[in-house]
PAFI-883973 format. One line per 5 residues: number of its first residue (from 1); for each residue x, y, z of C-alpha. Coordinates in pm, 1 decimal. Layout:
BEGIN
NUM) X/Y/Z; ...;
***
This chain:
BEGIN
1) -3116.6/1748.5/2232.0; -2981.2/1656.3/1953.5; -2926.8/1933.2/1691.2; -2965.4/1797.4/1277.3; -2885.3/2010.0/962.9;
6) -3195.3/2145.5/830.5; -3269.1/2010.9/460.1; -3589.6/2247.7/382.1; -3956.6/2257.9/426.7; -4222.1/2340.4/143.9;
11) -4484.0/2259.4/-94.5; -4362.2/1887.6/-261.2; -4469.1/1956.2/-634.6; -4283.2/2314.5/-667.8; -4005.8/2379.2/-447.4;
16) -3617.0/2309.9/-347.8; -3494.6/2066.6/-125.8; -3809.7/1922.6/32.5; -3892.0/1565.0/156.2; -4292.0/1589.3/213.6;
21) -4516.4/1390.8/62.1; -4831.2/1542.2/-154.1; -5087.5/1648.2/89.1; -5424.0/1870.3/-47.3; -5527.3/2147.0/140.6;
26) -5856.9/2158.5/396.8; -6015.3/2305.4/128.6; -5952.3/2150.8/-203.9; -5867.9/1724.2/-212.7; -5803.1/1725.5/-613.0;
31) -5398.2/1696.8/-744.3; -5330.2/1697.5/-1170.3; -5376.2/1349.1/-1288.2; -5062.8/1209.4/-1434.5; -5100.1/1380.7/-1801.4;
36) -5078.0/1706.1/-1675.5; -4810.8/1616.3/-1432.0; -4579.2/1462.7/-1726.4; -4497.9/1829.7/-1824.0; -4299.2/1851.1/-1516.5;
41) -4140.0/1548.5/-1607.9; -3999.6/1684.7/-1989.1; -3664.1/1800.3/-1886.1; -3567.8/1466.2/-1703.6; -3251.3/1328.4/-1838.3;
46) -3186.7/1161.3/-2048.3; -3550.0/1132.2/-2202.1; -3792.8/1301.3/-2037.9; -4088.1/1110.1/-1941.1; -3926.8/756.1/-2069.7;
51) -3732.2/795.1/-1811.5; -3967.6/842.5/-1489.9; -4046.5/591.7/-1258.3; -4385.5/425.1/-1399.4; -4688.9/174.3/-1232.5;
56) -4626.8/-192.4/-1279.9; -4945.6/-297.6/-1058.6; -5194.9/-169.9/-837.2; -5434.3/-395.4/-675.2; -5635.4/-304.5/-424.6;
61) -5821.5/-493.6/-118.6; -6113.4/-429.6/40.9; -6316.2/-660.3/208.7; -6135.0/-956.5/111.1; -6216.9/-846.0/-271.8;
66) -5952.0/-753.1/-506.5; -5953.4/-512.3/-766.4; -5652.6/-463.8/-999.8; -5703.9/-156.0/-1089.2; -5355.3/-105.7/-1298.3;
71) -5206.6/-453.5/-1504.1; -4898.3/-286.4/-1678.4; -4739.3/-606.9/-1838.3; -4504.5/-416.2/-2021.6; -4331.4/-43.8/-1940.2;
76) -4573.0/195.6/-2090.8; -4551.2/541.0/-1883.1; -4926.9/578.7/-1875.5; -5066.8/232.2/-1818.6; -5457.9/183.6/-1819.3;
81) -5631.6/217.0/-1483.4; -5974.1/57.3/-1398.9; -6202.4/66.5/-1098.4; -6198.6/402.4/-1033.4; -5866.9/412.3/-928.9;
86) -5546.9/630.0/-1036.9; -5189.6/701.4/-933.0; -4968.6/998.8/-987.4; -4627.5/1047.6/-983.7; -4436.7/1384.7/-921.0;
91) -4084.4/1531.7/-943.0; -3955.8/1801.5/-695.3; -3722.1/2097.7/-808.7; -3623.5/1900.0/-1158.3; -3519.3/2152.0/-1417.6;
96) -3745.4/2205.6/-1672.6; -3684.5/2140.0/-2005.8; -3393.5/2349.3/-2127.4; -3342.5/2443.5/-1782.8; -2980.1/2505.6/-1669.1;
101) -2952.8/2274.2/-1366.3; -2754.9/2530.6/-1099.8; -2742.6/2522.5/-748.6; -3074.8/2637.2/-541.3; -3201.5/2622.9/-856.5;
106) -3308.7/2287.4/-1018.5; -3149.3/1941.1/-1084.1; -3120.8/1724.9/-1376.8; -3310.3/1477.0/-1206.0; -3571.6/1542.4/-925.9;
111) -3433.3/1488.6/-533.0; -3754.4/1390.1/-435.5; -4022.4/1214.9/-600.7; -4438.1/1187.2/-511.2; -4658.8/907.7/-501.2;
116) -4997.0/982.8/-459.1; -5320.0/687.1/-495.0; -5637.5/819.9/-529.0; -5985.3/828.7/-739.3; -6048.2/1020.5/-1034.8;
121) -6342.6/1264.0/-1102.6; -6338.2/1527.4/-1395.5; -5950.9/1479.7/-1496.6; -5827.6/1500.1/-1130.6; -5686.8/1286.2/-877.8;
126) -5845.9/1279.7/-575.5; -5640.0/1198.2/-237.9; -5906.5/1169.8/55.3; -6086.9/819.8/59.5; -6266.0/988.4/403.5;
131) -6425.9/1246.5/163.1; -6820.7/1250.6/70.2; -6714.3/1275.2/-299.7; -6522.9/907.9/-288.3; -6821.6/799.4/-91.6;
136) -7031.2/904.6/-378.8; -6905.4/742.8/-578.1; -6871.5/425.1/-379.4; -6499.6/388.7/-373.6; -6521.3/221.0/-29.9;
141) -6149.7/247.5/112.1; -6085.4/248.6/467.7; -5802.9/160.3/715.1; -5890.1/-206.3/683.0; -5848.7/-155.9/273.2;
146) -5462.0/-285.3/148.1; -5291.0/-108.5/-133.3; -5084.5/-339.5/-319.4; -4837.5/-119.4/-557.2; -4540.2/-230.6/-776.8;
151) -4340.5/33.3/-937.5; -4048.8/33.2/-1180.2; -3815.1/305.0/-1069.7; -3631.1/324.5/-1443.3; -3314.3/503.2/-1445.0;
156) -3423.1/673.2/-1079.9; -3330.7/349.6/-919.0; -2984.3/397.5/-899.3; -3008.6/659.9/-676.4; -3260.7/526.7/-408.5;
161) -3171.1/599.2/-45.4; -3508.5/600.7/135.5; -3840.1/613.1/79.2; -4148.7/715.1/343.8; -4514.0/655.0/332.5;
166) -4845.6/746.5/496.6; -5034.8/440.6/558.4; -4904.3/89.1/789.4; -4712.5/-120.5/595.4; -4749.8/-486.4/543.5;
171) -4435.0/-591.1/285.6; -4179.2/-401.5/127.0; -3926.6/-492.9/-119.8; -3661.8/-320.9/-402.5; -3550.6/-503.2/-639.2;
176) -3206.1/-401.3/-770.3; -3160.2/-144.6/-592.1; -2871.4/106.1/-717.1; -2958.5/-26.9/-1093.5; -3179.2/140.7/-1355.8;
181) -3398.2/-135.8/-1358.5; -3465.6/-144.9/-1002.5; -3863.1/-206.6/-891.3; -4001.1/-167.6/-546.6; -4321.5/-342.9/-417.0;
186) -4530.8/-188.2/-101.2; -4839.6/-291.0/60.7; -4968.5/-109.5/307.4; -5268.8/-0.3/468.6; -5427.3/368.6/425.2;
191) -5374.2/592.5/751.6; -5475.9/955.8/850.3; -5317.3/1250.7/731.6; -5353.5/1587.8/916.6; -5391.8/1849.1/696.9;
196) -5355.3/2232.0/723.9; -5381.1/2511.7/419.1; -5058.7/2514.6/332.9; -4934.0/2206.9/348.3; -4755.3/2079.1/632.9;
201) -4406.7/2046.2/760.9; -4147.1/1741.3/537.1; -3786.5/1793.1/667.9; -3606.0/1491.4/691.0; -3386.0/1387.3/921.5;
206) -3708.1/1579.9/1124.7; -3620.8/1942.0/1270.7; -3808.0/2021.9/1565.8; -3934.6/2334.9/1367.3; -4247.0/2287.3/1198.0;
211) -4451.8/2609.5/1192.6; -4829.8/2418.6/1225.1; -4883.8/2351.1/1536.1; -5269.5/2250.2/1473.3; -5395.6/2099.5/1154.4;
216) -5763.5/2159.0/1027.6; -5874.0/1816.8/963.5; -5762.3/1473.1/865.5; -5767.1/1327.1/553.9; -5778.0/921.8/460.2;
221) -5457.6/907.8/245.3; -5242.7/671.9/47.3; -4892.8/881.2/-54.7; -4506.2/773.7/-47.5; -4200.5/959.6/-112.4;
226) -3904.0/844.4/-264.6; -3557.5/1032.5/-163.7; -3315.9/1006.5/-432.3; -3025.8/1254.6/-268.7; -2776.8/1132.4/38.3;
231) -3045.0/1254.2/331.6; -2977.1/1026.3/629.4; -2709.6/743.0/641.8; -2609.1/483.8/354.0; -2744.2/207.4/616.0;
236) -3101.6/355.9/513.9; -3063.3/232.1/156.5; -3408.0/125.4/40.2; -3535.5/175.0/368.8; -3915.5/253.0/421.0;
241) -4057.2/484.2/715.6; -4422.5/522.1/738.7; -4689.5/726.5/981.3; -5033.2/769.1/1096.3; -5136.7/1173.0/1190.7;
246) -4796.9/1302.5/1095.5; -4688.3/1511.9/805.8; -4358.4/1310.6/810.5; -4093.5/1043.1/1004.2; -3806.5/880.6/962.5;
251) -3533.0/698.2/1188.0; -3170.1/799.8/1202.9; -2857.2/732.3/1292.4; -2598.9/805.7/1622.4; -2458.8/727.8/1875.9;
256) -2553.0/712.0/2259.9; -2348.9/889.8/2524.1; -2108.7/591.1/2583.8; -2009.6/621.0/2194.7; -2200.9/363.8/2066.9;
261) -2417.0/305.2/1765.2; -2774.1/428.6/1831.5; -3111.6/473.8/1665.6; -3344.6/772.7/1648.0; -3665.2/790.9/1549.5;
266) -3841.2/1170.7/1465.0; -4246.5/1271.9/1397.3; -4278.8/1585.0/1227.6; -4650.1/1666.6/1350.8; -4943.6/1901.3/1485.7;
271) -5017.7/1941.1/1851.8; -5382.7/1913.1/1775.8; -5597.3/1794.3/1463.6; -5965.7/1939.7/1456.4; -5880.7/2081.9/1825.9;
276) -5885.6/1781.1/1975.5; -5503.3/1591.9/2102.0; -5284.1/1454.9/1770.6; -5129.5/1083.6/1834.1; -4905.9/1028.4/1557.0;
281) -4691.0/704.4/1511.7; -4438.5/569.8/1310.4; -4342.7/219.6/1154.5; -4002.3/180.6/1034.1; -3865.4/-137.9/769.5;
286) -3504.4/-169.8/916.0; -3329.6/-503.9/652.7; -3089.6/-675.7/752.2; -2819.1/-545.6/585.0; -2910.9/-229.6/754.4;
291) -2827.9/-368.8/1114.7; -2494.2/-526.4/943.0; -2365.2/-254.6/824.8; -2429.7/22.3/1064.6; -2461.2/-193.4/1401.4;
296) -2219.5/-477.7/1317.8; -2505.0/-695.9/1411.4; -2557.1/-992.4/1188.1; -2878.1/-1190.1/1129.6; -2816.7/-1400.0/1394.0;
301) -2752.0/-1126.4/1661.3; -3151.3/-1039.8/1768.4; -3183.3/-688.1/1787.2; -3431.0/-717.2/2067.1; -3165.7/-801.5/2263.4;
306) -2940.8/-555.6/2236.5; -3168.1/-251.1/2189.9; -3425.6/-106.3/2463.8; -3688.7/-58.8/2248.3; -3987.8/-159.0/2431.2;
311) -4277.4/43.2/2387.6; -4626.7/79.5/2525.6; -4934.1/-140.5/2450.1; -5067.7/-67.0/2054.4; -4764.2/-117.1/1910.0;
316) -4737.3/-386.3/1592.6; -4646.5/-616.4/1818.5; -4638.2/-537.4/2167.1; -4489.7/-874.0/2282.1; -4133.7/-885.2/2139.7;
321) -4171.3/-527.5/2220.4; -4199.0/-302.9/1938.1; -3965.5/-519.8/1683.9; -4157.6/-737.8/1436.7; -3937.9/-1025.1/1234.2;
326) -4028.4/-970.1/872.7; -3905.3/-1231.9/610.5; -3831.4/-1169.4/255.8; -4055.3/-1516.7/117.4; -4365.3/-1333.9/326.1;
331) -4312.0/-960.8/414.5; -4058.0/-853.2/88.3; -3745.9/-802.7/322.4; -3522.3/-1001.6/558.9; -3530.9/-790.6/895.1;
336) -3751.3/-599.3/1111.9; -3993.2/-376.5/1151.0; -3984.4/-130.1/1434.6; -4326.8/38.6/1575.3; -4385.0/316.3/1809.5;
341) -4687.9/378.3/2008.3; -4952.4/667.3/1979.5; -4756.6/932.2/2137.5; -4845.5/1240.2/2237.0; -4678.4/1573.6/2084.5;
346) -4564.6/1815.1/2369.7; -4715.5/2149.0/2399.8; -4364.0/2330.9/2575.0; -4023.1/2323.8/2535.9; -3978.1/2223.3/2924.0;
351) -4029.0/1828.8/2766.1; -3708.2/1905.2/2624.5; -3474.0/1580.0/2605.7; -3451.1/1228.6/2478.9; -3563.9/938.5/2643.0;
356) -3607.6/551.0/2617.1; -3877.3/477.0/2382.8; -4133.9/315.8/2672.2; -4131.4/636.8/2862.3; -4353.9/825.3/2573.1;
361) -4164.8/1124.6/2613.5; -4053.0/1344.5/2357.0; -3822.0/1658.3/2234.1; -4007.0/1995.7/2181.6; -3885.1/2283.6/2036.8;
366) -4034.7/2653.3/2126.2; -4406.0/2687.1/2215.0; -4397.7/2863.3/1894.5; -4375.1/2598.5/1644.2; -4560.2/2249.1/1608.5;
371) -4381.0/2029.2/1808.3; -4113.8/1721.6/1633.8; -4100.7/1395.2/1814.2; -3741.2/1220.6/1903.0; -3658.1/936.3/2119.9;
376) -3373.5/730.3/2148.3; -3344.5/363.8/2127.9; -3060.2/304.3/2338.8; -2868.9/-46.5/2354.7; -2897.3/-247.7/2632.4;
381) -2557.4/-319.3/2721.3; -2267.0/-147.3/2585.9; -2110.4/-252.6/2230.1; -1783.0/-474.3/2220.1; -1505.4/-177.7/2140.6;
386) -1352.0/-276.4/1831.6; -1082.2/-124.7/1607.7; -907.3/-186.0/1263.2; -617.0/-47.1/1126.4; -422.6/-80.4/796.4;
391) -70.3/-33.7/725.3; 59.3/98.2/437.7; 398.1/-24.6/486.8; 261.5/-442.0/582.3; -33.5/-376.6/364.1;
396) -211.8/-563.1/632.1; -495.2/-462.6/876.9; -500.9/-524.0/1260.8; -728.8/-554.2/1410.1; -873.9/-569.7/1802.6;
401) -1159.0/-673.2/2011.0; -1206.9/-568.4/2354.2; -1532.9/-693.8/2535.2; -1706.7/-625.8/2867.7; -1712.6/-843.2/3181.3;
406) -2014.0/-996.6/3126.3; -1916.0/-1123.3/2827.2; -1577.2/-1228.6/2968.6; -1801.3/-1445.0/3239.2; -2019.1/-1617.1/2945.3;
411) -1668.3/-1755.1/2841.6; -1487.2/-1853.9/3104.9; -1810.9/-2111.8/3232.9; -1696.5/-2466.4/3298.2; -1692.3/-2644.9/2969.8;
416) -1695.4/-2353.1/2752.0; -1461.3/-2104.4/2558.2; -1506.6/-1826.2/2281.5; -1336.9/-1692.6/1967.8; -1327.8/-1385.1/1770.0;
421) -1469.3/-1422.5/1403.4; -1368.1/-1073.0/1170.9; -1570.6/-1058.4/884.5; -1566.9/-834.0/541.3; -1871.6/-660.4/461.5;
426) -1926.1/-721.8/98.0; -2284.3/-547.6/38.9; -2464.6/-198.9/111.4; -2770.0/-324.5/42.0; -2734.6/-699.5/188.4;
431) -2610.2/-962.6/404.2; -2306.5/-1060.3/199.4; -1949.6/-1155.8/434.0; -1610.7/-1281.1/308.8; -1451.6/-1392.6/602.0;
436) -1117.0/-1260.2/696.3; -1005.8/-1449.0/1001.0; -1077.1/-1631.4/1279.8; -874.7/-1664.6/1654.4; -937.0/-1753.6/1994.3;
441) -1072.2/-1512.8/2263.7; -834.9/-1409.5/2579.2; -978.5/-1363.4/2900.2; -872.7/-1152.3/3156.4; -1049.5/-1077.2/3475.5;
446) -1233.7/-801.7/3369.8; -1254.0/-844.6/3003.4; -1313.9/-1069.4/2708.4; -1016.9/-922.4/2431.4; -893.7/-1017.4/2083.4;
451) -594.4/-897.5/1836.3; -528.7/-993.4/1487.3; -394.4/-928.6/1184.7; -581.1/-1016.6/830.0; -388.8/-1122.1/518.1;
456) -206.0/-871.8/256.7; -480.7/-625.6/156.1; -769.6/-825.9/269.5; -931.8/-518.6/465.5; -782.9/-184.8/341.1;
461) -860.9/156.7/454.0; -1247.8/245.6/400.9; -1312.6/-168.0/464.6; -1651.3/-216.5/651.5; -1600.0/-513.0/854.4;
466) -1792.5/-698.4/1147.7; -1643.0/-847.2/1423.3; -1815.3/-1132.7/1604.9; -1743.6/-1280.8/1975.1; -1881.4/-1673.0/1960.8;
471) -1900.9/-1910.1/2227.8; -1871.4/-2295.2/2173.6; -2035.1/-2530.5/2476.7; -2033.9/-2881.5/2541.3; -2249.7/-3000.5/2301.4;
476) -2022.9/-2868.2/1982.9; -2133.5/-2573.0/1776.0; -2076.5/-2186.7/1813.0; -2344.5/-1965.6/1884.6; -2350.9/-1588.5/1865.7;
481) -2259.2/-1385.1/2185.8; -2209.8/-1030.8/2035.4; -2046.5/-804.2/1796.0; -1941.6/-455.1/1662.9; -1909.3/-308.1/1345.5;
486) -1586.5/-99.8/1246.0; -1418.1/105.9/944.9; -1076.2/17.4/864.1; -864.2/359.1/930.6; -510.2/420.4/901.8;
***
């Protein structure tokens, strides 16, 4: 099993480190509205509440029906909300004002931030659309019911890396992401929350150490959390990870036992909700740019072809196996979105160990603790090896390409041949190139294999770059075969 650093675990609104989202307890539903939250917000550099993230638009679906419940056509921190409807928004472990920001202390601006959708009654926010009190007052939300939220991340947005919710999503989109006037967009769907007295469990990357094993009841939420600190890889910036029946999920990033690039997904969640079994899942938004830069796959390389990530029947889309294609024009983002099945949390640390995805099997930790879910999404077939190395002396990188058999035999058909395309990744946060070079592919009987060298300081050290095998048939026209992703050394 695969061991990660431990971040922290505690209450969102008043502690260090944490990455959970707002949850009430079994016994009380209610959170501050946003006035009383604001004083949280006073020491936030460089002015205070100006500077928060702040609602743009809420409009909200049921039945076919919308209701806008929040129209903020300009940038005011506290826009007007109709229909019932409210939103607040919550630092973790910023200093407060006058505060000395010190280590295990406080920060000068939060590491975490809350977003919580609910109904007000008597000055508070209510979570739990399941409750008696939203049915009173004829709120009507369910899991058919789509959120559609818009919010302007002010000078927070430059420091983005992921963001999770508790609902399905249905689009997803940042805006200038990395700028102070960065804005994201979600719509999602609400989705149960299992709830215990305290809390729950919110490390991220997920520790199989959560000390709830059961959770009381669940609770019909609608919460995100935004990470604004360096938790998981840069290839999750302005990612979104979402669950049903888990306190918190993410993916993450590293590599399978042959040293290649591999994904991992985690569930922080109870055993049991109620006392009866606790299926949790988990959605992920993976762009693009994502897959570029951390897979050296580009958008014409189809994931589902590379990964084995096919999972059980329920998933988002059970026929192309648990990927999804998402486009920016319909969905918010160019690239996929990866679903899990209900699985179930195991009850023993003999489950120990990772496993393909289809298999439903998951890691456990000691009987003693609520149980985290990790599988691995293994490739298919093993990566192209690629390396890249500058010289200070030529100031120019080589680089080479070494491929497996199979790929070897795709070039050497009758009436075919292949060529090595290196590219320079120009973008975190998308699909940007500059090509570097391009040269033909030598075949050997085992192998497909490539060396080069790029111009005078095309590709120094620290260069991401993507290398790409292509094959050309009789028709004209090169099509992808594979490709790896590297970092220029020296």
């Amino acid at each position: 099993m695969r061991i990660w650093p431990v971040i922290a675990a505690a209450s969102l609104l008043t502690s260090l480190c944490v990455a959970a989202a707002p949850s009430a307890s079994a016994i009380q539903d209610g959170i501050p509205g946003q006035s009383e939250i604001d004083g949280q917000w006073a020491g936030l550099e460089p002015d205070g509440i100006a500077s928060r993230p702040f609602v743009k638009r809420l409009v909200v679906t049921r039945g076919g029906v919308e209701t806008v419940a929040i129209d903020n056509t300009g940038s005011l921190s506290n826009p007007e909300v109709t229909g019932g409807f409210g939103v607040a928004i919550s630092p973790t472990n910023l200093c407060a004002e006058g505060q000395t920001p010190a280590p295990g202390q406080c920060y000068a601006t939060p590491n975490r931030v809350g977003i919580s959708i609910g109904f007000t009654d008597s000055g508070a926010l209510h979570t739990d659309f399941s409750s008696a009190l939203a049915s009173s007052k004829n709120i009507n939300v369910d899991q058919s019911t789509e959120f559609d939220l818009t919010i302007a991340l002010n000078t927070l947005g430059q420091t983005l890396r992921w963001t999770w919710l508790q609902g399905l999503p249905t689009y997803w989109n940042v805006t200038n992401i990395g700028q102070a006037d960065a804005t994201m967009r979600v719509k999602f769907k609400p989705r149960l929350s299992p709830l215990v007295e305290n809390g729950g469990c919110s490390q991220i990357p997920v520790m199989p150490t959560c000390e709830f094993s059961s959770a009381t009841e669940y609770h019909l939420q609608a919460s995100l959390v935004l990470s604004l600190d360096e938790t998981l890889d840069a290839a999750f910036t302005g990612a979104l990870f979402a669950t049903e029946k888990a306190y918190i999920g993410s993916l993450n990033t590293g590599y399978d036992n042959s040293g290649n690039p591999a994904l991992t997904w985690g569930i922080a969640a109870p055993t049991t909700t109620g006392g009866a079994a606790n299926l949790p899942r988990l959605w992920a938004v993976v762009s693009d740019a994502a897959l570029l830069n951390y897979f050296g796959v580009p958008a014409e390389g189809d994931p589902r072809t590379l990964f084995s990530v096919a999972v059980d029947s329920g998933s988002a889309d059970p026929e192309t196996g648990g990927w999804q294609r998402w486009t920016a024009g319909v969905r918010g983002t160019d690239g996929w979105l990866i679903s899990t099945d209900a699985v179930p949390v195991a009850t023993s640390s003999s489950a120990s160990g990772t496993s393909e995805l289809r298999t439903k099997s998951v890691v456990a930790a000691s009987s003693s603790y609520a149980k985290a879910v990790t599988v691995n999404l293994k490739r298919k077939s093993a990566a192209p090896q690629v390396m890249a190395r500058y010289s200070v002396q030529t100031k120019k990188t080589t680089v080479s390409f070494n491929g497996s058999k199979a790929l070897r035999d795709k070039c050497v058909q009758t009436g075919f041949s292949c060529r090595v395309v290196v590219e320079k990744i120009t973008s975190k946060t998308r699909v940007t190139t500059t090509g570097l070079v391009t040269v033909a592919a030598v075949t050997s009987k085992s192998a497909v294999t490539a060396n080069t060298v790029t111009g005078v300081n095309k590709a120094p050290r620290n260069t991401r770059i993507v290398v790409i095998l292509e094959r050309k048939g009789r028709t004209g026209g090169w099509t992808y075969l594979a490709s790896a992703g590297a970092t220029v050394t020296t």
